[in-house]
PyMOL commands that place a pseudoatom at each C-alpha (Angstrom):
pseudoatom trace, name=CA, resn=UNK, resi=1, chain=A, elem=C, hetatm=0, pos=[-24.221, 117.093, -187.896]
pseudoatom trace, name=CA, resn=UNK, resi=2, chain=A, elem=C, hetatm=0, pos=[-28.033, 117.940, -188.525]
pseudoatom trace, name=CA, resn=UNK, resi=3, chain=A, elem=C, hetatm=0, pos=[-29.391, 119.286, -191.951]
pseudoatom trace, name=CA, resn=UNK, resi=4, chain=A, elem=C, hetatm=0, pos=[-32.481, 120.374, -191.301]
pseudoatom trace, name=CA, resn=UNK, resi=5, chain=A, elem=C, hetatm=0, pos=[-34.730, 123.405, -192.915]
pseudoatom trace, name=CA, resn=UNK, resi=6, chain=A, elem=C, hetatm=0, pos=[-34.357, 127.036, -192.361]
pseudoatom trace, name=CA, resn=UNK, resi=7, chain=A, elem=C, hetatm=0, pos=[-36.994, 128.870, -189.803]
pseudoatom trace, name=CA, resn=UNK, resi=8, chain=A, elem=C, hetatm=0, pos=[-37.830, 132.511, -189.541]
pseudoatom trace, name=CA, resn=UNK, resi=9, chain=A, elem=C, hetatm=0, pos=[-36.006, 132.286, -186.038]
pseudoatom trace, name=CA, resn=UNK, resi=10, chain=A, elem=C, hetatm=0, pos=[-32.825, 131.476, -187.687]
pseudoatom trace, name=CA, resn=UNK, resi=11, chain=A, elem=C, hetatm=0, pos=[-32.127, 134.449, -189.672]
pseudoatom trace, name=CA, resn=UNK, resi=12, chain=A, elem=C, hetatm=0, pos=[-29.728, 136.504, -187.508]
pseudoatom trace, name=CA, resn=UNK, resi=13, chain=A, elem=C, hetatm=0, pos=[-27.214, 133.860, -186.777]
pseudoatom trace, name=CA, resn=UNK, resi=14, chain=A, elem=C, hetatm=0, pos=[-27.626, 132.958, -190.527]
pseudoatom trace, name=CA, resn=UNK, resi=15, chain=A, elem=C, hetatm=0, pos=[-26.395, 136.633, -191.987]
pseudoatom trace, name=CA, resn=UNK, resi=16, chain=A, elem=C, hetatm=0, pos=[-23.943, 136.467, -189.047]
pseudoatom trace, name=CA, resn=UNK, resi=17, chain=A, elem=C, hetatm=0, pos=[-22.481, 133.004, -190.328]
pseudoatom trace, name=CA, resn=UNK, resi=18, chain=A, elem=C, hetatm=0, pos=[-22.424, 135.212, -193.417]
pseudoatom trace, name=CA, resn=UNK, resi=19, chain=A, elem=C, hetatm=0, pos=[-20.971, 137.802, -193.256]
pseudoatom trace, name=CA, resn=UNK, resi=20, chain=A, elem=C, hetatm=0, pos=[-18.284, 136.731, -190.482]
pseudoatom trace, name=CA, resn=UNK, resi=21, chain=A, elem=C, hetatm=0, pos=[-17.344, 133.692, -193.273]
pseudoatom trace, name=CA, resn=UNK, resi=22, chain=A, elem=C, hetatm=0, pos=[-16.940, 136.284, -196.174]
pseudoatom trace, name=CA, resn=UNK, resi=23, chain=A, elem=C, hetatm=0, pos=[-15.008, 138.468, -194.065]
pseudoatom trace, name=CA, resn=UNK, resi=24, chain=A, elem=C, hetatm=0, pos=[-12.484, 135.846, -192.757]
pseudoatom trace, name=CA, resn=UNK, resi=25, chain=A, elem=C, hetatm=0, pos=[-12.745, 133.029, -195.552]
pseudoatom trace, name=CA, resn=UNK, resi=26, chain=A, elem=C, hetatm=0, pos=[-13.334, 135.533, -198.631]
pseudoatom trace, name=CA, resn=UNK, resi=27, chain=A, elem=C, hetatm=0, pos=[-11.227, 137.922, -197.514]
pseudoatom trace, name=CA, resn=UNK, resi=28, chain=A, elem=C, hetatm=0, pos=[-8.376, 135.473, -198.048]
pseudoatom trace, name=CA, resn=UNK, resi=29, chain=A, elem=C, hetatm=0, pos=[-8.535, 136.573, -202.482]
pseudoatom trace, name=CA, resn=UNK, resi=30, chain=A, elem=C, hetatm=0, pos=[-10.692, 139.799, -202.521]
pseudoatom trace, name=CA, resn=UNK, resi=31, chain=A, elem=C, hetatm=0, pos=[-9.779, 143.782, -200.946]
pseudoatom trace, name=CA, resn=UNK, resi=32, chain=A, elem=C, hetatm=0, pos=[-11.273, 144.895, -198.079]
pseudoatom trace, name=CA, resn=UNK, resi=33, chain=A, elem=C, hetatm=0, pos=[-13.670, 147.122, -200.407]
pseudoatom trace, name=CA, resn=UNK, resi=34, chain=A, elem=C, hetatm=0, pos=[-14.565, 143.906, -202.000]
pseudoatom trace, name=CA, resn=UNK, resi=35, chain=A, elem=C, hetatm=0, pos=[-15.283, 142.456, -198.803]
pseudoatom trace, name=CA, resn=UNK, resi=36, chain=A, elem=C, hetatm=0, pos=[-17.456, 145.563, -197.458]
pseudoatom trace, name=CA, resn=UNK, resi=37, chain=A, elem=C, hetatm=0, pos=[-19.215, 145.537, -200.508]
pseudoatom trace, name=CA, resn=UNK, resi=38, chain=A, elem=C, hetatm=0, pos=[-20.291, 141.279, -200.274]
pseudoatom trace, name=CA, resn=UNK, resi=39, chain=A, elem=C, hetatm=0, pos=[-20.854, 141.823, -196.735]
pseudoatom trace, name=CA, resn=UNK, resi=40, chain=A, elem=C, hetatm=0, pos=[-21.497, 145.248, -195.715]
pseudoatom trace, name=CA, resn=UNK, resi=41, chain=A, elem=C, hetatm=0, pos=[-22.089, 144.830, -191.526]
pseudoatom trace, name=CA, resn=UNK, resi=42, chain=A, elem=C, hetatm=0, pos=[-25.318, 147.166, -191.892]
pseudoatom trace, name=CA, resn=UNK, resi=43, chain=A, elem=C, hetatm=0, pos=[-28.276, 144.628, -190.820]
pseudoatom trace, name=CA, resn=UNK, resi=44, chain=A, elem=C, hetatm=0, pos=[-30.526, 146.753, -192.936]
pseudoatom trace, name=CA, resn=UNK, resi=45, chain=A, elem=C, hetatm=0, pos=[-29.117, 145.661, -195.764]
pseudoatom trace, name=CA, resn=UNK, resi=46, chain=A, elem=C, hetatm=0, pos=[-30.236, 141.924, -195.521]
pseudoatom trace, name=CA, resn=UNK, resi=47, chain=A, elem=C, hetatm=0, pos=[-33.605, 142.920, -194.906]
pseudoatom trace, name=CA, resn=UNK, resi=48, chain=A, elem=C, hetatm=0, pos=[-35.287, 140.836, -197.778]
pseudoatom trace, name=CA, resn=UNK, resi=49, chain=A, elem=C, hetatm=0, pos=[-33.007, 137.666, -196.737]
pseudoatom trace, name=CA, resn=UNK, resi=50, chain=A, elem=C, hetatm=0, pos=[-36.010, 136.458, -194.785]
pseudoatom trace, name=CA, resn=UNK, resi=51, chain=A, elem=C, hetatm=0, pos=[-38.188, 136.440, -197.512]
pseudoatom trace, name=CA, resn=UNK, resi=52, chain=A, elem=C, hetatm=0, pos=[-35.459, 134.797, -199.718]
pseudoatom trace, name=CA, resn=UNK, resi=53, chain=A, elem=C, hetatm=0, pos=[-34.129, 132.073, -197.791]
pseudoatom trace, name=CA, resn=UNK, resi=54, chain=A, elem=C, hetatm=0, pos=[-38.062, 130.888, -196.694]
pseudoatom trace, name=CA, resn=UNK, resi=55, chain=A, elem=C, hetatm=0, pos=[-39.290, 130.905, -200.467]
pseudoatom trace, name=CA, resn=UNK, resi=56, chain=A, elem=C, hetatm=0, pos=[-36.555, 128.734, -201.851]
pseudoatom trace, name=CA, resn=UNK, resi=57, chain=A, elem=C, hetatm=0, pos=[-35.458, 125.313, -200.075]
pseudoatom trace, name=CA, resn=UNK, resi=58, chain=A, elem=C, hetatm=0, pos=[-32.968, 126.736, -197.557]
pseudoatom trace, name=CA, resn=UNK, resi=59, chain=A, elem=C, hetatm=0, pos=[-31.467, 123.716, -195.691]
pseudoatom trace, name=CA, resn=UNK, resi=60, chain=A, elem=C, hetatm=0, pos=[-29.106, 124.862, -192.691]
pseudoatom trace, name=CA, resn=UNK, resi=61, chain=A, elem=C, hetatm=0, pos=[-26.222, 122.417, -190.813]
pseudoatom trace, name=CA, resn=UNK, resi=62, chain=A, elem=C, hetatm=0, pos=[-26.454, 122.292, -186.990]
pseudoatom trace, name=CA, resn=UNK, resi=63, chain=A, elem=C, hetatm=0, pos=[-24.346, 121.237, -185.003]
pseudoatom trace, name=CA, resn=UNK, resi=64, chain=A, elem=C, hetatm=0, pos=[-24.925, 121.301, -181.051]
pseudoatom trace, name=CA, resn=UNK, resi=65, chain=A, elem=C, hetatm=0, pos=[-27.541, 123.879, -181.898]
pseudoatom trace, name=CA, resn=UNK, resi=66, chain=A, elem=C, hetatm=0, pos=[-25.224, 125.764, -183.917]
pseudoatom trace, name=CA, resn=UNK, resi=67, chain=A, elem=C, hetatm=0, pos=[-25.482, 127.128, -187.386]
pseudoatom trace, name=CA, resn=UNK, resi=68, chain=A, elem=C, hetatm=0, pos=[-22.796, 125.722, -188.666]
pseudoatom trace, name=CA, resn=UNK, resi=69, chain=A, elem=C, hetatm=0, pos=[-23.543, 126.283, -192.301]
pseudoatom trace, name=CA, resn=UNK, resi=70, chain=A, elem=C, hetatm=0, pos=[-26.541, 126.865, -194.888]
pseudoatom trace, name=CA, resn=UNK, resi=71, chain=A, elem=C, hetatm=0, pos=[-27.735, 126.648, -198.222]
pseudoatom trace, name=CA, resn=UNK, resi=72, chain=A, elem=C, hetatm=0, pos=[-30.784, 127.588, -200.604]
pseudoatom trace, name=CA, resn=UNK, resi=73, chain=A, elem=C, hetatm=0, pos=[-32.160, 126.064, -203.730]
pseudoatom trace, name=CA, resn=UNK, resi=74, chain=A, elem=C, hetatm=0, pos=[-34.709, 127.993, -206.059]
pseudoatom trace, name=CA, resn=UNK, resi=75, chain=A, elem=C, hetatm=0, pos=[-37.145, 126.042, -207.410]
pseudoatom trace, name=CA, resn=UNK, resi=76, chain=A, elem=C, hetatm=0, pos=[-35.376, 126.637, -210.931]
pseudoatom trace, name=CA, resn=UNK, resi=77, chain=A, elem=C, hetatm=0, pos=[-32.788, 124.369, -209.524]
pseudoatom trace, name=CA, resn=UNK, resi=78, chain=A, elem=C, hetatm=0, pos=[-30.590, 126.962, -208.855]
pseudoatom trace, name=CA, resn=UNK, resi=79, chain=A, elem=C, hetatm=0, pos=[-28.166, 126.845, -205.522]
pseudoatom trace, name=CA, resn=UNK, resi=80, chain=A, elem=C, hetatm=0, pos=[-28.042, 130.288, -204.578]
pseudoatom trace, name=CA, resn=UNK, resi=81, chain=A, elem=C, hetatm=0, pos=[-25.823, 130.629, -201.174]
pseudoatom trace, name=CA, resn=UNK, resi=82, chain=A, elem=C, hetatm=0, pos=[-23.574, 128.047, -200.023]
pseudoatom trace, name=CA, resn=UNK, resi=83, chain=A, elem=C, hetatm=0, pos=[-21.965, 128.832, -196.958]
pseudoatom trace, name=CA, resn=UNK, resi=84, chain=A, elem=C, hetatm=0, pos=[-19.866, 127.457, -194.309]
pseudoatom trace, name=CA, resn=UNK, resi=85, chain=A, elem=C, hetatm=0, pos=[-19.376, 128.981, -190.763]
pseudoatom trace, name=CA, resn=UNK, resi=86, chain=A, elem=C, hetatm=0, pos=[-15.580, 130.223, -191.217]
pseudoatom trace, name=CA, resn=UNK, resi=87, chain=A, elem=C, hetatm=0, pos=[-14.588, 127.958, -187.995]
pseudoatom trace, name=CA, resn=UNK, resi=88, chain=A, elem=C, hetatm=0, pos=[-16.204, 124.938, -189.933]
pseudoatom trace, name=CA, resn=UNK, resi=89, chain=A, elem=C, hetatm=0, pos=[-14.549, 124.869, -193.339]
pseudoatom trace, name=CA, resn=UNK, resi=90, chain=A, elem=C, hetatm=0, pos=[-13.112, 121.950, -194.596]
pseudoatom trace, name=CA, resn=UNK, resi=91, chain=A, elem=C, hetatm=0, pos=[-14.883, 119.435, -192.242]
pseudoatom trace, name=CA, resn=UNK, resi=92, chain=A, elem=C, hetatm=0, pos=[-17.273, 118.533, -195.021]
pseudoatom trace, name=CA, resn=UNK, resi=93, chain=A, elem=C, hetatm=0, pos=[-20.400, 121.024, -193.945]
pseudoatom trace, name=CA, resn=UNK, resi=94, chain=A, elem=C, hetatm=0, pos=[-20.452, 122.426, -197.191]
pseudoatom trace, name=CA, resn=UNK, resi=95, chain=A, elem=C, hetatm=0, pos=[-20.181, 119.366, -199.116]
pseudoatom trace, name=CA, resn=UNK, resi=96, chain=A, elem=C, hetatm=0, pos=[-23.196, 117.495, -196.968]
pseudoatom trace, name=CA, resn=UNK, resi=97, chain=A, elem=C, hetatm=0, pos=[-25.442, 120.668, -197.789]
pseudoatom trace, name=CA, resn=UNK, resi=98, chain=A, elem=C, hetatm=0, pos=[-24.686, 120.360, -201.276]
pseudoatom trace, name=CA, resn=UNK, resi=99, chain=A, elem=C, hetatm=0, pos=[-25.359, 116.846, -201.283]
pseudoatom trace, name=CA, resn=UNK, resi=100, chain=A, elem=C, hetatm=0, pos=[-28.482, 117.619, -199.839]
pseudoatom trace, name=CA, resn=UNK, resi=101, chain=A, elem=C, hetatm=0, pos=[-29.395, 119.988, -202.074]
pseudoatom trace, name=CA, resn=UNK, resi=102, chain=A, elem=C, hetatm=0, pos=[-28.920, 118.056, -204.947]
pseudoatom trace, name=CA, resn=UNK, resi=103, chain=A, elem=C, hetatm=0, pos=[-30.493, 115.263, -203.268]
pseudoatom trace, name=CA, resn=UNK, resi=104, chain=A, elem=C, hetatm=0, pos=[-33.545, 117.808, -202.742]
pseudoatom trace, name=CA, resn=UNK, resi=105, chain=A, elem=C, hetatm=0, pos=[-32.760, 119.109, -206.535]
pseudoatom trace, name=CA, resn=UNK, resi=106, chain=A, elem=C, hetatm=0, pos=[-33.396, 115.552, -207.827]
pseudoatom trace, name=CA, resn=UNK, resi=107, chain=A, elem=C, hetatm=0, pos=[-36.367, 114.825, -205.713]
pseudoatom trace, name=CA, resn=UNK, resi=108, chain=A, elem=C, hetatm=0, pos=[-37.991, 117.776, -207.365]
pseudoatom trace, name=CA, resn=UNK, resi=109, chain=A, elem=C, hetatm=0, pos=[-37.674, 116.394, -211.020]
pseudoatom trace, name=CA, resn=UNK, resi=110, chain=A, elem=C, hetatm=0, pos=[-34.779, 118.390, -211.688]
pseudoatom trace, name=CA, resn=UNK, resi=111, chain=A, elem=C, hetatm=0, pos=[-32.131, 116.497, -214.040]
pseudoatom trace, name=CA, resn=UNK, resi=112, chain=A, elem=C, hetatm=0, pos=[-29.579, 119.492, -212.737]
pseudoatom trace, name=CA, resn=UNK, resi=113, chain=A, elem=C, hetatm=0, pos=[-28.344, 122.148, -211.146]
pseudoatom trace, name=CA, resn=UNK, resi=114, chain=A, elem=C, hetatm=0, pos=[-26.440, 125.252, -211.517]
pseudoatom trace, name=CA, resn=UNK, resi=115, chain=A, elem=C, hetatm=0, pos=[-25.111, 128.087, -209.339]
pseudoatom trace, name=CA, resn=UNK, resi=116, chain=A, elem=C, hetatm=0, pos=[-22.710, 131.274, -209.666]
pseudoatom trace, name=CA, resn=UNK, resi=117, chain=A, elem=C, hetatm=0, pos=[-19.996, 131.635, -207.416]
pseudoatom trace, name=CA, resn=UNK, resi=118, chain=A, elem=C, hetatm=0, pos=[-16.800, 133.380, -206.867]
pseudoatom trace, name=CA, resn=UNK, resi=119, chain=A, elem=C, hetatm=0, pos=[-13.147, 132.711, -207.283]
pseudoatom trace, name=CA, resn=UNK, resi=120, chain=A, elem=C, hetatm=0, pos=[-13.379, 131.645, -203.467]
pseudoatom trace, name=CA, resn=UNK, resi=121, chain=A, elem=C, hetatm=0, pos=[-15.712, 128.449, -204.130]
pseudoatom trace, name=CA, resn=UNK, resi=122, chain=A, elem=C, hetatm=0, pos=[-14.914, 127.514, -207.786]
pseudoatom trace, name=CA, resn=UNK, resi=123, chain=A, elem=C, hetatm=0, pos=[-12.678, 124.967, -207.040]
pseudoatom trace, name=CA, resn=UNK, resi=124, chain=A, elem=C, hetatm=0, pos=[-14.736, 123.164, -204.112]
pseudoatom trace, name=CA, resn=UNK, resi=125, chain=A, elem=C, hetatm=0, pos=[-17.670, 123.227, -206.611]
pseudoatom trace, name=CA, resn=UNK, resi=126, chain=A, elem=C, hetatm=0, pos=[-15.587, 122.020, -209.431]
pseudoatom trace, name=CA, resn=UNK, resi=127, chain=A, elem=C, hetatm=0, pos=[-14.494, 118.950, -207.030]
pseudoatom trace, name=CA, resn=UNK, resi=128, chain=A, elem=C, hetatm=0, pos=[-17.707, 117.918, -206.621]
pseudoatom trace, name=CA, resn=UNK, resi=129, chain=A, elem=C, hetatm=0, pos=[-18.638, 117.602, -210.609]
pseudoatom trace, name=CA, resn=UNK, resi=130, chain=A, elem=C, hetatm=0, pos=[-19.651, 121.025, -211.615]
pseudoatom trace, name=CA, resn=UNK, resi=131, chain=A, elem=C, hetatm=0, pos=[-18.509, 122.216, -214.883]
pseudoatom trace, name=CA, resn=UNK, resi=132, chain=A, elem=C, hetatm=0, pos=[-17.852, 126.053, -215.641]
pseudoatom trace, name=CA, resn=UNK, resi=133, chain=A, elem=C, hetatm=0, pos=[-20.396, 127.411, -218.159]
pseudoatom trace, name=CA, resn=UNK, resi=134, chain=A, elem=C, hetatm=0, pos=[-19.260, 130.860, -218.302]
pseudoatom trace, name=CA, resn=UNK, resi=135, chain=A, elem=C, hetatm=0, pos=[-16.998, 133.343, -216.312]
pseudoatom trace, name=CA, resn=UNK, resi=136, chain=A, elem=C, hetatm=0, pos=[-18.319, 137.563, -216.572]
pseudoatom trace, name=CA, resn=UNK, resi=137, chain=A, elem=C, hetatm=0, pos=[-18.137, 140.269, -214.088]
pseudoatom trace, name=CA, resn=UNK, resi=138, chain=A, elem=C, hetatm=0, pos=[-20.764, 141.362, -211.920]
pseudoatom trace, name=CA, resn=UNK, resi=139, chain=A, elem=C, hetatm=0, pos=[-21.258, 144.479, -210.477]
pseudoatom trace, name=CA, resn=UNK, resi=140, chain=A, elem=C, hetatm=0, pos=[-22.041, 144.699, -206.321]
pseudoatom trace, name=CA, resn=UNK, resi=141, chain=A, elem=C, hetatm=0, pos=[-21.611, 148.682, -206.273]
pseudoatom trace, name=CA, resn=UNK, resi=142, chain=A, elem=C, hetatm=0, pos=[-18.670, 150.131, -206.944]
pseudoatom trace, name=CA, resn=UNK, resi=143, chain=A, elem=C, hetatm=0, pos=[-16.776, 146.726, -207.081]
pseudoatom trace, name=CA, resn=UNK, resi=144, chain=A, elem=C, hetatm=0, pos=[-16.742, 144.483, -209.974]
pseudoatom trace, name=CA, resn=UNK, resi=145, chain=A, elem=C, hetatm=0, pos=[-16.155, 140.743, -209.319]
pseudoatom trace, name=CA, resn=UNK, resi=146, chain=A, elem=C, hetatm=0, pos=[-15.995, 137.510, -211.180]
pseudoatom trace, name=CA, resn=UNK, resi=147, chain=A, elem=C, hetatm=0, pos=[-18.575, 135.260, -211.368]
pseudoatom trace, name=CA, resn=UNK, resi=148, chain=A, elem=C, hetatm=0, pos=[-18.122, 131.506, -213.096]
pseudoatom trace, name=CA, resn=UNK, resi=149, chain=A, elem=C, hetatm=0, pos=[-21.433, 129.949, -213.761]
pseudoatom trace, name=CA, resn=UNK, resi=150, chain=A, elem=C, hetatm=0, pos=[-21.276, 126.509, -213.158]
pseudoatom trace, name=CA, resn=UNK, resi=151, chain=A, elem=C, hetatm=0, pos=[-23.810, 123.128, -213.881]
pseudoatom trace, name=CA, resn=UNK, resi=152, chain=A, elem=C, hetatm=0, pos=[-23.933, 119.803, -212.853]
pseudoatom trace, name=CA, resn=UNK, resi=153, chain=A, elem=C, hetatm=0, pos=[-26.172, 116.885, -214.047]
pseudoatom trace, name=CA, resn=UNK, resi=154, chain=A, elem=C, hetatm=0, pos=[-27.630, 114.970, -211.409]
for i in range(1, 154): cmd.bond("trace and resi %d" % i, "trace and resi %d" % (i + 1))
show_as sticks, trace
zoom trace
């Protein structure tokens, strides 16, 4: 496996590692209207994602040329996507971009990092030395889900 940064010419296969993952690997402890509203399969809707994932530090996992998974780090230190291609979980993709990102996180003066995630990913993240801060509920229209924000020190 690769890590390597994200390029502009990456983006499609990156919201299709997307939302096929949240359909599948989500899917598995939220409705299907929670599902459609994470990962609704109009392309329009991801429009700004280019923007997003080339501003932050978006580090993607490739393996035979394949987008396997991806992640992005703000330049708060915040990880804001984590994701895994649903035929790649558990084969520690996830937990090599997070190293990296932390790696990256550190590299950048940052002493540590936090995230929000779901009830999918809380445990993998916990795992790995991040601490719940808070659990709330977000809204993603109509759907309310919640959200545990989590930190590590570095």
């Amino acid at each position: 496996m690769k890590i390597r940064l994200f390029e502009e010419k990456d983006l499609e296969e990156v919201i299709n590692l997307y939302i096929d993952t949240v359909c599948e690997i989500n899917g598995r402890d939220y409705s299907s209207d929670h599902i459609h509203a994470l990962a609704p399969k109009r392309l329009d809707h991801y429009e700004n994602w280019g923007d997003l994932l080339t501003v932050n530090t978006t580090l993607l996992a490739v393996i035979n040329k394949k987008i396997t998974g991806f992640g992005t780090l703000t330049h708060n230190g915040d990880i804001h996507f984590l994701y895994s291609h649903k035929d790649h979980q558990r084969t520690g993709t996830g937990s090599a971009l997070l190293e990296a990102l932390e790696k990256t996180a550190r590299d950048s003066g940052h002493k540590k990092v936090t995230l929000s995630t779901g009830i999918t990913a809380r445990t993998f993240f916990m795992n790995r030395g991040y601490s719940v801060l808070t659990e709330h509920y977000v809204s993603i229209d109509p759907m309310l889900f919640i959200q545990y924000k989590m930190k590590k020190h570095l």
